[in-house]
C-alpha positions in Angstrom: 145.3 148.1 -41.8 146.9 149.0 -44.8 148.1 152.4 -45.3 147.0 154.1 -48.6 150.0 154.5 -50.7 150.8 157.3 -53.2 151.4 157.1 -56.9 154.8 156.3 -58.5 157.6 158.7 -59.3 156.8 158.1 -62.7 153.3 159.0 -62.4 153.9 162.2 -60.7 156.2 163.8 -63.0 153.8 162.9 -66.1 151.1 164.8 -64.4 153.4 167.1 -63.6 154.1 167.5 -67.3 151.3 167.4 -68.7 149.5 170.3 -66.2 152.2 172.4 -67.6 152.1 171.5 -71.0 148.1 171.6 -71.4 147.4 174.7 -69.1 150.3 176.6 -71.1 148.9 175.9 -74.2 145.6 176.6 -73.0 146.2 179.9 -72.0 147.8 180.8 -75.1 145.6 179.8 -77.4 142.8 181.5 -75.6 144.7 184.9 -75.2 144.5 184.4 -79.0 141.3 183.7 -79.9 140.0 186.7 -77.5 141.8 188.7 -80.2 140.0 187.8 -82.7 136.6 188.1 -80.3 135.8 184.7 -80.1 135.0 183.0 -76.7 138.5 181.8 -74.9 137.0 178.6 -74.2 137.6 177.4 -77.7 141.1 178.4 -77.8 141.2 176.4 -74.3 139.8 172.9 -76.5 141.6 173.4 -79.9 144.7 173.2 -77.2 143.7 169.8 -76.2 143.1 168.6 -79.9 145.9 169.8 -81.5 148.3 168.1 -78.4 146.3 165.0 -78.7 145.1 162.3 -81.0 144.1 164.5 -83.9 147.4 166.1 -84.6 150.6 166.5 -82.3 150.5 162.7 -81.0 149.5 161.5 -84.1 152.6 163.3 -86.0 154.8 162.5 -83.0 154.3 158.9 -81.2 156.0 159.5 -78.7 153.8 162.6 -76.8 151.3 159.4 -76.0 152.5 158.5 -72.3 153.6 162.1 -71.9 150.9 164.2 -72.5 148.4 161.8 -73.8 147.9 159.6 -70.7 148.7 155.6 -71.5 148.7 154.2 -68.0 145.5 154.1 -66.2 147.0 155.4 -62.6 148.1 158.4 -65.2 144.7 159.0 -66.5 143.1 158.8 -63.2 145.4 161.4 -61.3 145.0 163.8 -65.2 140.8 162.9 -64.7 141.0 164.3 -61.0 142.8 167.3 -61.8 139.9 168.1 -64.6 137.4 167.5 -62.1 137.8 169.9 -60.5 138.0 172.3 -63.0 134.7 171.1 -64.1 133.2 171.7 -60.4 134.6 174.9 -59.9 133.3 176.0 -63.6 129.5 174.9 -62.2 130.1 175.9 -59.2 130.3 179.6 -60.6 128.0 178.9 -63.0 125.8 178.4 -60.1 127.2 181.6 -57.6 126.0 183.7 -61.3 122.3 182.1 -60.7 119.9 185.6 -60.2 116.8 183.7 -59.1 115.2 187.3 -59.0 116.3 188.1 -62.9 114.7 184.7 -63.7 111.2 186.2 -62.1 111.0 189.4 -63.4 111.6 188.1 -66.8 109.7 184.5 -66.2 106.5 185.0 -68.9 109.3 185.2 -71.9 112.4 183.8 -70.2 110.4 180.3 -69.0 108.9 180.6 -73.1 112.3 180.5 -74.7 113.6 178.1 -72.2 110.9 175.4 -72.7 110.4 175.8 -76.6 114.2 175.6 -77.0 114.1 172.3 -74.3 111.0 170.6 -76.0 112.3 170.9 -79.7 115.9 170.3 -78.8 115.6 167.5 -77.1 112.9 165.3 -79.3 115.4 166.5 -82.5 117.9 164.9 -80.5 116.2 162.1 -79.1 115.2 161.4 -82.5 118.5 161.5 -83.9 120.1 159.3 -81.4 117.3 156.4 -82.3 118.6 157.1 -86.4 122.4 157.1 -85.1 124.7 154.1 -87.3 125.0 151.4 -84.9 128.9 152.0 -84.8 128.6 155.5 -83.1 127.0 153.7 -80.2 129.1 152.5 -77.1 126.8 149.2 -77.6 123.3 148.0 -79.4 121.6 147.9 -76.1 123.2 151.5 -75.2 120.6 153.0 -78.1 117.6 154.3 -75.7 120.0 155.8 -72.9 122.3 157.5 -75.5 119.1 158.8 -77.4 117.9 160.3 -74.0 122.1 161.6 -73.2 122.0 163.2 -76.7 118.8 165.0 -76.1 119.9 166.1 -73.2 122.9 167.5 -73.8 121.6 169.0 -76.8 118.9 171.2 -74.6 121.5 172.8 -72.8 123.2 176.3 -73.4 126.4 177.5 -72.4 125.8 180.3 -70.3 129.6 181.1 -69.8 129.6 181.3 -73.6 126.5 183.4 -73.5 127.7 185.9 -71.0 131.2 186.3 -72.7 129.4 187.5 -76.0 126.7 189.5 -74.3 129.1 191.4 -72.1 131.3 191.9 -75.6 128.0 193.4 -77.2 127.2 195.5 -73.9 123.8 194.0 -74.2 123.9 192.2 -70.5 121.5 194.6 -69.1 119.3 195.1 -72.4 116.1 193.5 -71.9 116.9 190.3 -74.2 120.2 190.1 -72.7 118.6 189.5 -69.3 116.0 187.2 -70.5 118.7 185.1 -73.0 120.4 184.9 -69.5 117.4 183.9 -67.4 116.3 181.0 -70.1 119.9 179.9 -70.1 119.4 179.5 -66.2 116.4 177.7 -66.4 117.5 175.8 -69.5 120.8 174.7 -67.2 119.1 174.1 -64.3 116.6 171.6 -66.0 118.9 170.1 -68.3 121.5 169.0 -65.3 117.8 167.4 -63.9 117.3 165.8 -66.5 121.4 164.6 -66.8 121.3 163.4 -63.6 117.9 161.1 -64.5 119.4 160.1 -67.4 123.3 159.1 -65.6 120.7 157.5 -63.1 119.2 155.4 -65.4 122.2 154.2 -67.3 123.7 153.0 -63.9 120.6 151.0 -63.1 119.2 148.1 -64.2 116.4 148.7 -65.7 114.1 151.5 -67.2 110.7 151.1 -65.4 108.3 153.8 -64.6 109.9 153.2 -60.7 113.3 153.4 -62.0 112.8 157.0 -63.1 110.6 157.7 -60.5 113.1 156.7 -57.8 115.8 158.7 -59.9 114.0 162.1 -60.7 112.7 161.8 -56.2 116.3 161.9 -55.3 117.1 164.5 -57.7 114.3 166.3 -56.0 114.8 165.2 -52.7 118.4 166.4 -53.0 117.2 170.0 -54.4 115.2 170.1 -51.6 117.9 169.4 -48.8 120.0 171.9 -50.4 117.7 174.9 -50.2 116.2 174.1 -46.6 118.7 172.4 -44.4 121.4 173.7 -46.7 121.1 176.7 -46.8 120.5 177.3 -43.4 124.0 175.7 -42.4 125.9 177.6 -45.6 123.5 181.2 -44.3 125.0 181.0 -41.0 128.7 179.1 -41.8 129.3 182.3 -44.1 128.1 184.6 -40.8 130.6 182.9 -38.5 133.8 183.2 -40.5 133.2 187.0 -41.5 132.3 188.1 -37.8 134.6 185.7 -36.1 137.6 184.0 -38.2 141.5 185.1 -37.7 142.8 183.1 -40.4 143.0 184.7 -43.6 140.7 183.2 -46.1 138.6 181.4 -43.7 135.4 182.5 -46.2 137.0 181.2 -49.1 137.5 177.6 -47.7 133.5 177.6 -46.3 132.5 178.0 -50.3 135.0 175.1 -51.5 133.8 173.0 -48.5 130.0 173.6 -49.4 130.7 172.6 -53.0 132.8 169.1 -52.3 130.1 168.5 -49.7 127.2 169.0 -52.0 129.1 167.5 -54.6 129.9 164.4 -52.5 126.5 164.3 -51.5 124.8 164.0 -55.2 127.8 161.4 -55.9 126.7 159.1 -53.4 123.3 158.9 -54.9 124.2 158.0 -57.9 124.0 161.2 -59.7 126.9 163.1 -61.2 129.1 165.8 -58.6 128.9 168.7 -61.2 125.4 168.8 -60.3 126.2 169.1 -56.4 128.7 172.1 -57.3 126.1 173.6 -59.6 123.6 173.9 -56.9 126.3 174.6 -54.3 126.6 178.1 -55.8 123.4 178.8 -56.4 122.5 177.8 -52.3 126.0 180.3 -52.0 124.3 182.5 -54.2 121.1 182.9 -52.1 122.5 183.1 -48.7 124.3 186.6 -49.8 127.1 188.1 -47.5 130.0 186.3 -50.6 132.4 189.8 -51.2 133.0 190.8 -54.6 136.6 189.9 -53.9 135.8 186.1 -52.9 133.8 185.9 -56.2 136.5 187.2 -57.7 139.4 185.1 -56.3 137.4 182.0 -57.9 137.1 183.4 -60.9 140.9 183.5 -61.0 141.2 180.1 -59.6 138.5 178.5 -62.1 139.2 180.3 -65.4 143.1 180.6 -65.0 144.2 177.5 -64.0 141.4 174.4 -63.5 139.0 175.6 -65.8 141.4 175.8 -69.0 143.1 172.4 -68.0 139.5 170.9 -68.3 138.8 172.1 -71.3 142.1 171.5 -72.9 141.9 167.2 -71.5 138.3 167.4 -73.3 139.9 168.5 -76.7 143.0 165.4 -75.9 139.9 163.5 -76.0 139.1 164.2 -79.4 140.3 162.6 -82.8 139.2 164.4 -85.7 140.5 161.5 -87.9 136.9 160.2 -88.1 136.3 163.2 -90.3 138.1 161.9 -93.2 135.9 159.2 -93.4 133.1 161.2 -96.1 130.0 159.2 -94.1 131.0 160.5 -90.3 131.8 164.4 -91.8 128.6 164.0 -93.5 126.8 163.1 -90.2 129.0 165.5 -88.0 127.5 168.1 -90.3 123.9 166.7 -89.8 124.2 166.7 -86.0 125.7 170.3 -85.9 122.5 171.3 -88.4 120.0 169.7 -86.1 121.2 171.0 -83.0 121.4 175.2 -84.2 117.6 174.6 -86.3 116.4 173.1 -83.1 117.1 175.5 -80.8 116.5 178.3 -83.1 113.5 177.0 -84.1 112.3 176.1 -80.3 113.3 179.5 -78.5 111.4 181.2 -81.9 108.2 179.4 -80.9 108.4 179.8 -77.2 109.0 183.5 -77.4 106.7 183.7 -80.1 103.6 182.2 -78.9 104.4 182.2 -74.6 106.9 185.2 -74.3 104.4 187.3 -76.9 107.5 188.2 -78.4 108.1 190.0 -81.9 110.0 188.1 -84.5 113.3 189.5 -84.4 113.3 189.5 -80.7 112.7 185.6 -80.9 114.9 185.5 -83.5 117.2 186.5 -81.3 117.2 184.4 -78.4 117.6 181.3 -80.8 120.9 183.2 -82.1 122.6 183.9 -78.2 121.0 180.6 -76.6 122.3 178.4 -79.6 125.8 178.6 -78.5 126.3 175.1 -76.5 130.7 175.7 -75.6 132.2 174.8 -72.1 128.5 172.9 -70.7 127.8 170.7 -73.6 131.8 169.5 -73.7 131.2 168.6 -69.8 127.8 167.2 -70.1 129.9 165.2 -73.2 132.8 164.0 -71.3 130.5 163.0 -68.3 128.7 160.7 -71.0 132.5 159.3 -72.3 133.5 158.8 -68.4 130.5 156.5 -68.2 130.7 155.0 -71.2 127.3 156.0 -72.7 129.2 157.7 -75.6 131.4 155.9 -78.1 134.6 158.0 -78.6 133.4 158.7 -82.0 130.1 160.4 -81.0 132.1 162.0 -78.4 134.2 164.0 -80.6 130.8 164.8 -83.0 129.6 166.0 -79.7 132.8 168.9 -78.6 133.1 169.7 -82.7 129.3 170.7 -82.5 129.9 172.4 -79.0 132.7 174.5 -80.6 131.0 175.4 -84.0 127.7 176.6 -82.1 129.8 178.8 -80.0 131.7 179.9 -83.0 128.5 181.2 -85.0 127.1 182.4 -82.6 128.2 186.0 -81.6 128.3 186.6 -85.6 124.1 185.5 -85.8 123.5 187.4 -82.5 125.4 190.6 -83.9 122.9 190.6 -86.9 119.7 190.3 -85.3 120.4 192.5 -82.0 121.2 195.5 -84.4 118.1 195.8 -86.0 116.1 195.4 -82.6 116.3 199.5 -80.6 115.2 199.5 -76.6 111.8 200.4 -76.0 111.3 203.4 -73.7 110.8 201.5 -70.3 114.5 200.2 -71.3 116.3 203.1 -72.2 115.2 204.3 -68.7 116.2 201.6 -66.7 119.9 201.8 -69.0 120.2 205.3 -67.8 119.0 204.7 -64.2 121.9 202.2 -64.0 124.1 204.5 -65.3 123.3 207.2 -62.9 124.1 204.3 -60.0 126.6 202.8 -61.6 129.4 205.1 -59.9 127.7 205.3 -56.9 128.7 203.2 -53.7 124.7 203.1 -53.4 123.6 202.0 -56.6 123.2 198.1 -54.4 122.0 197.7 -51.5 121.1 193.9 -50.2 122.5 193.9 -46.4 121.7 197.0 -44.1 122.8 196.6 -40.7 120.4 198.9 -38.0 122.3 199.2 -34.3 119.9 200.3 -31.6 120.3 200.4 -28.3 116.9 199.8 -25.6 114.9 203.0 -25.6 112.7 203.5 -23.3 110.0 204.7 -25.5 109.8 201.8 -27.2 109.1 201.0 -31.2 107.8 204.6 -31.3 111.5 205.8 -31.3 112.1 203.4 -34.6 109.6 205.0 -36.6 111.7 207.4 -38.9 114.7 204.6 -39.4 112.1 201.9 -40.4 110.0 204.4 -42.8 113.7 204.7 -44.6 114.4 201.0 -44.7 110.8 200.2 -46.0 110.8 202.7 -49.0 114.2 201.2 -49.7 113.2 198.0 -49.4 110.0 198.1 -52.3 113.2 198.7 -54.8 115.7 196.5 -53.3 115.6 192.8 -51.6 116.9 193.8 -48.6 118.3 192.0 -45.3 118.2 193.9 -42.1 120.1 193.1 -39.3 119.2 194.8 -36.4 121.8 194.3 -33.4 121.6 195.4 -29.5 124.9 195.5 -28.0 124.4 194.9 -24.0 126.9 196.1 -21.8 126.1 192.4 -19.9 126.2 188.7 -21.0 123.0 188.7 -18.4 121.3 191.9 -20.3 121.3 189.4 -24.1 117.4 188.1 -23.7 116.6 192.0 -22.4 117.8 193.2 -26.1 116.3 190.2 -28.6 113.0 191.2 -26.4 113.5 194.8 -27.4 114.5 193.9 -31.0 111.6 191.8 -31.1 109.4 194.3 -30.0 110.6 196.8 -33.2 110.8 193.8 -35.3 106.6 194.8 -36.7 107.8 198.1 -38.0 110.1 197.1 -40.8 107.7 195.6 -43.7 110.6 193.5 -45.6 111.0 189.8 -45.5 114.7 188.9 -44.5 115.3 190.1 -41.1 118.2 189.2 -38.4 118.1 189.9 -34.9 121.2 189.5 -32.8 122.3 191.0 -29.2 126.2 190.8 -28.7 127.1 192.1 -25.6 130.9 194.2 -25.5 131.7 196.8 -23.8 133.4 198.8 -27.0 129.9 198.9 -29.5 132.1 201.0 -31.9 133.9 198.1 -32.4 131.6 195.5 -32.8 129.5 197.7 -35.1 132.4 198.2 -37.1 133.1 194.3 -37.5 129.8 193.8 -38.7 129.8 196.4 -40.9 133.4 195.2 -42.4 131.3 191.6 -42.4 130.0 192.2 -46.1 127.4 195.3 -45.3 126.2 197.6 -47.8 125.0 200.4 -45.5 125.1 201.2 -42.1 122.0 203.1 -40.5 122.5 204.8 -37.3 119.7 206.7 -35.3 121.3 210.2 -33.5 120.0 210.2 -29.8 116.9 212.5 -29.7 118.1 214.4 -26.4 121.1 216.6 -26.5 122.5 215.3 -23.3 123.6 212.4 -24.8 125.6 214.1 -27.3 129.1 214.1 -25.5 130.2 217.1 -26.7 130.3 215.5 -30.4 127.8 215.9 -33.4 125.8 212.7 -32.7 127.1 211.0 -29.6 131.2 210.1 -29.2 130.3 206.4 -30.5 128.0 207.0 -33.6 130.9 210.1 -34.8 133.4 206.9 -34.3 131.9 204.8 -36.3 131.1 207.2 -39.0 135.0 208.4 -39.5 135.7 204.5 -39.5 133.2 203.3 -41.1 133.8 200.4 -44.3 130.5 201.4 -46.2 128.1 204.4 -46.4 127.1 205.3 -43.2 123.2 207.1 -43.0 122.7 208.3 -39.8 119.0 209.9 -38.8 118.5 212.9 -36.3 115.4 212.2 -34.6 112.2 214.3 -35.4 108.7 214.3 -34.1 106.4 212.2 -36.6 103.6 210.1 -35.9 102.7 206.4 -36.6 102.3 206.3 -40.3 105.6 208.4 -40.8 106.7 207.6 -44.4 108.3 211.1 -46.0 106.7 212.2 -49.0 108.5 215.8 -49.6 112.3 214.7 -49.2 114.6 218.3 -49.5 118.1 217.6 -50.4 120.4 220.5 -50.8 122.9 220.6 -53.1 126.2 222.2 -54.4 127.2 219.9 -57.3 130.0 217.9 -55.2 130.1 214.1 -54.9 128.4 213.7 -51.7 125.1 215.9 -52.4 124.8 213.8 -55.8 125.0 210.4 -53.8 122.1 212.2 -51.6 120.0 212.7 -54.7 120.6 209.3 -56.0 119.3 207.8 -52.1 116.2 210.0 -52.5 115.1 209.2 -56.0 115.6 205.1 -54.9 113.3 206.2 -51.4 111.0 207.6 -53.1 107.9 206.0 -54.6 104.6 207.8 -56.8 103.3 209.8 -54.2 106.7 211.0 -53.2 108.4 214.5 -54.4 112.0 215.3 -54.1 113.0 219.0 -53.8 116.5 219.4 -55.2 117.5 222.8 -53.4 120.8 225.0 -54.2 121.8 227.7 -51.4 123.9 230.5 -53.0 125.4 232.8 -49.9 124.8 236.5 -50.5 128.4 238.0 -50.0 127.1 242.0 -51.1 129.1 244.6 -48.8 129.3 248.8 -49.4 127.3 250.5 -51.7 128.5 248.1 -54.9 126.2 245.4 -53.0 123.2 247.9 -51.7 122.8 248.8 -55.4 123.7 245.6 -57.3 120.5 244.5 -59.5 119.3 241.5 -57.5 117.5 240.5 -61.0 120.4 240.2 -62.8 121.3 236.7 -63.4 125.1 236.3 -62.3 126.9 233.7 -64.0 127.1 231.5 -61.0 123.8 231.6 -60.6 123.5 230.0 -63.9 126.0 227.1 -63.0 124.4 226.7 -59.8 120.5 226.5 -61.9 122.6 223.7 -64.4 123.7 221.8 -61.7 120.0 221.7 -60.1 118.5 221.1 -63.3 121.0 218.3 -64.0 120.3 216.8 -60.9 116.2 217.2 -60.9 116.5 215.6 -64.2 117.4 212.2 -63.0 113.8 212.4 -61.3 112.4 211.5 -64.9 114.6 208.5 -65.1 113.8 206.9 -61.8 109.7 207.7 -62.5 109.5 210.1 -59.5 108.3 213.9 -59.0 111.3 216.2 -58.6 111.2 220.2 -58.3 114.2 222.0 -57.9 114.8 226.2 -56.8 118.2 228.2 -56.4 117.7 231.0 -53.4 120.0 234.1 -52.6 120.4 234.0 -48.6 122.7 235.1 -46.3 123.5 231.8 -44.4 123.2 228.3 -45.9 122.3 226.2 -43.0 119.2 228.9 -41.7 117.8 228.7 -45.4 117.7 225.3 -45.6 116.1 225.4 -42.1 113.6 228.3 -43.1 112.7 226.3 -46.1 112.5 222.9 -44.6 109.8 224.6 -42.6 107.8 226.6 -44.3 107.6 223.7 -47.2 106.3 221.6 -45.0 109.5 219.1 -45.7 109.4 215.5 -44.1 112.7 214.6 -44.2 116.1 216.8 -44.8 118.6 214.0 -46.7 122.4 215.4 -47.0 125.1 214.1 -48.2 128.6 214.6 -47.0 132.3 213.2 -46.5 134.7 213.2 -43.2 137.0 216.2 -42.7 139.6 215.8 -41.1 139.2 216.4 -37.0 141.4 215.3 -34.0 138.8 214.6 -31.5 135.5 214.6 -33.3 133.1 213.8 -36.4 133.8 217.2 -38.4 131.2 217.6 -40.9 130.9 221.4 -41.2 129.7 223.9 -39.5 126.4 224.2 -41.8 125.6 220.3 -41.9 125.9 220.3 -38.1 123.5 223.3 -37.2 121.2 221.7 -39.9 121.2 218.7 -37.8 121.2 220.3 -34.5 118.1 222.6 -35.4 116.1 221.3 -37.6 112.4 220.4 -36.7 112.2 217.1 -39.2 114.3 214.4 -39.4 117.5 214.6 -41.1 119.1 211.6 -42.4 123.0 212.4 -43.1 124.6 210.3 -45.6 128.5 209.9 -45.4 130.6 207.7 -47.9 134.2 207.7 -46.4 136.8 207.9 -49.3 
């Protein structure tokens, strides 16, 4: 057997070379276009054509060989290298996917999406069957690089898109969340319809079986990916947060999910960017990815592979077919074609399916027309395969590049003239209320219980929580039993099973992990990508251990890695679900994040009673004949701060009341008033103090807790 052998020295160092050369002058020319706030993908292309063909090698001979690859071992290594840039760029693309943003905007978003599709692609259908036979790769090429054309002239660039959105601050404006969700949808079709198309040109023939057999694997593969996919990549991602050593480990389970789903979709005949595009949105779905392993390929993607793509698709290019008055002429043509067909499509889709008014349509024509980094991949997939002449090639990136160039100039225009409505300008200040708070998303809650022997009835108050929070967020609860005994495992999924009915949300997880240290393994769960941490307080007193809750909950809460919310048991019934939430307040960090929890809990028939305790401090005869009616000026800061706070109330659509009282002890007012208001649920917010032996939360929270007759749910963000 013959073992594989590497490339020649030669070979190497011209890669070498030209990685450094190329991603260099990538980055620099895109630091330089972001000045001048234009997307830095077109400062990564005009890299590539002004080293290649069109200027440097053209003026200088002898940069061909060294960073224009002349040997075919030297383009192959340069063309693996790009790969990967352009899988990690889908794969992102697909991490990015928000299937949810795509429903709640589906009426208008699936509108734009299919007008812009439908018109785009018979313009360019059409204008590949009117194409001069010399811009074909070959006469009997005609009908596959009509389809290709059409194809990639559907598509948007929703890297492009986002850049420009984000620059205008319009990414959580109505229209820039439904420009978003059509680009999705636009994508996510178009690379369909790519793959078809790559399928066809590899076959021989174009029957109705030939594209039948092409679009069932297409399917067949989308369907593997989001059933038996899934599951694997779901519980892969569990394994290396609760149980890897090696740094990283999560990092290499996303890079292994896209080659495999990339290699999969290659061995059918369809095209790997396609496999890494769906790898992220599977990623995507299963949840539990940190912000910092999104992050780190960000980095990976858009400063190193990403730019080196981009920059070998612009080597690609030779603008020297533009001198000739005939090609400029049709360059022109294509580029006018491409921006009045998807203007005019996404006009007519929002128009007459989204119910849109015109500048609103007008608008999504303007952001979605932009074509940048996906129609320069889809174009160097159809040079790779030789369904596009170099020629038409070129045409292809110049019109990818002037879209994305006039396209944050037309969007500008038409978004200024268009105000929010009112239902917008109160979802805009609803997420800026949240954005500062470590609340403002919740998608994994992890529940500890332990086997009570009352059964589900001691679950009541915890799941009456999780279900109002889970009608306003897609949560996943995992609730976990920790046995003291390998033996004891079935004993807990029984008991978890049991509980399981109260929670009303979709995506539950029930695990038993026996230990004999439950502080711990709660803690490495919780460190395992969770949003918030709900613990219940044991109900009897004896199990307190001398410390606020019990010695393991006031462990977990001074160590915990997220927001801890830990419930004090009450007496409620079946139907438990608190409608009068009091939440006292001071004006600190803590009570605000309190208030924030209670206006997402609560729902219409809910009222939350913002309540401000100002301790009496009167002593002698200065405080036996002070005028009680005279409004001190703390009093008045203490009513703005209430005020302030009761306001939100309006911006997340829910009843709030607020009151200032005089007393002489916090903790017995709140206490008195809890009870004689008939309150349901007391919701605090603290933060740790410092404490050598014990949870320390002050003197007032803990005799709050200790006494009160309701449930109180205590909600502790360490710093």
């Amino acid at each position: 057997m013959q073992i594989f052998r590497a490339a020649s020295h030669d070979d190497v160092l011209m890669l070498l070379v030209q990685i450094v050369v190329l991603l260099a002058a990538a980055r620099g020319l895109s630091e330089l276009v972001s000045r001048f706030k234009q997307p830095g993908v077109i400062g990564e292309i005009l890299a590539g054509i002004l080293l290649g063909p069109s200027f440097a090698a053209a003026l200088f001979p002898g940069l061909y060989g060294i960073i224009v690859p002349t040997e075919a071992v030297q383009g192959y290594l340069l063309e693996t290298i790009s790969l990967l840039g352009a899988l990690f760029l889908l794969l992102i693309t697909g991490l990015e996917m928000d299937l949810a943003l795509i429903r709640r905007h589906a009426r208008t978003a699936l509108g734009v999406s299919f007008g812009g599709i439908v018109v785009t692609f018979v313009s360019g259908y059409t204008l590949g069957q009117l194409l001069p036979e010399p811009l074909l790769s070959g006469k009997e090429n005609r009908l596959i690089t009509s389809l290709f054309l059409a194809t990639a002239m559907s598509i948007s660039a929703i890297p492009v898109l986002a850049r420009v959105l984000m620059e205008m601050k319009l990414m959580r404006r109505n229209l820039g969340q439904t420009m978003i969700a059509a680009g999705m949808s636009d994508d996510t079709v178009g690379w369909i319809l790519l793959s078809v198309v790559i399928g066809l040109a590899g076959g021989n023939g174009l029957g109705v079986g030939d594209v039948a057999w092409i679009v069932s694997k297409v399917l067949l593969f989308i369907a593997f990916s989001f059933t038996v996919g899934s599951y694997a990549v779901s519980h892969a991602l569990s394994l290396v947060q609760r149980h890897a050593i090696i740094p990283g480990a999560l990092f290499t389970v996303i890079v292994l999910t896209m080659f495999t789903l990339s290699a999969i979709t290659q061995a059918l005949g369809l095209e790997p960017v396609l496999g890494a595009f769906v790898a992220g949105i599977v990623l995507a779905r299963g949840g539990g990815i940190p912000k910092q392993a999104h992050e780190t390929l960000q980095v990976i993607s858009f400063s190193v592979f990403s730019p080196i793509f981009f920059a070998v698709a612009g080597l690609k290019v030779n603008l020297a077919f533009l001198l000739d008055a005939e090609m400029a002429v049709l360059t022109v043509i294509v580029i006018v074609i491409a921006t009045a067909g998807k203007i005019l499509g996404t006009y007519l889709g929002a128009r007459l399916i989204g119910r849109q008014n015109h500048l609103t349509a007008l608008s999504f024509g303007a952001g979605l027309n932009a074509r940048g980094a996906m129609e320069i991949l889809i174009a160097t997939i159809g040079l790779s395969l030789g369904i596009l002449s170099q020629d038409l090639f070129s045409i292809i990136v110049i019109m990818a590049i002037v879209t994305s160039l006039i396209a944050p100039p037309m969007l500008r225009w038409v978004v200024q003239r268009i105000p929010p409505d009112a239902d917008e300008e109160r979802r805009l200040k609803q997420e800026a209320i949240l954005a500062d708070s470590p609340i403002h998303s919740l998608n994994r809650v992890l529940l500890p219980v332990r086997i009570d022997p009352e059964g589900a009835s001691s679950r009541i108050i915890e799941a009456g929580i999780l279900n109002l929070l889970g009608s306003t967020n897609r949560l996943q609860i995992e609730l976990l039993n920790i046995p003291y005994k390998a033996a004891e495992k079935q004993q807990g999924l029984d008991y978890l099973k049991k509980i399981r009915p109260l929670f009303h949300v979709e995506k539950m997880i029930l695990r038993a992990v026996p230990g004999k240290e439950p502080a711990a393994i709660i803690l490495d769960e919780a460190r395992a990508g969770c949003d918030l941490l709900m613990l219940g307080a044991p109900r009897d007193n004896d199990l307190r251990g001398g410390g606020l809750f019990n010695p393991i909950i006031d462990t977990i809460v001074r160590q915990s890695p997220c927001p801890t919310l830990v419930v004090s048991k009450g007496a409620v019934n079946w139907q438990w679900s608190p409608r009068r939430i009091l939440v006292p307040v001071n004006g600190s960090a803590p009570s605000r994040n309190a208030a924030q929890l209670a206006f997402q809990l609560a729902d219409k028939d809910t009222v939350v009673i913002i309540l401000n305790v100002i301790e009496e401090q009167r002593r002698g005869l200065s405080g036996i004949f002070a005028n009680p009616f005279r409004m001190t000026r703390l009093e008045q800061i203490q009513r703005d701060i209430v005020e302030e706070i009761a306001a939100m109330g309006e911006i997340f659509e829910t009843k709030a009341e607020h009151e200032v009282v005089f007393a002489r002890a916090y903790d017995r007012e709140v206490l008195r008033y809890a009870q004689a208001n008939q309150i349901d649920l007391i919701l605090m917010g603290t933060s740790v103090r410092s404490g050598p032996t014990r949870l320390f939360l002050g003197s007032r929270v803990e005799n709050i807790v200790l006494q009160a007759e309701c449930p109180v749910a205590v909600l502790n963000v360490n710093e």
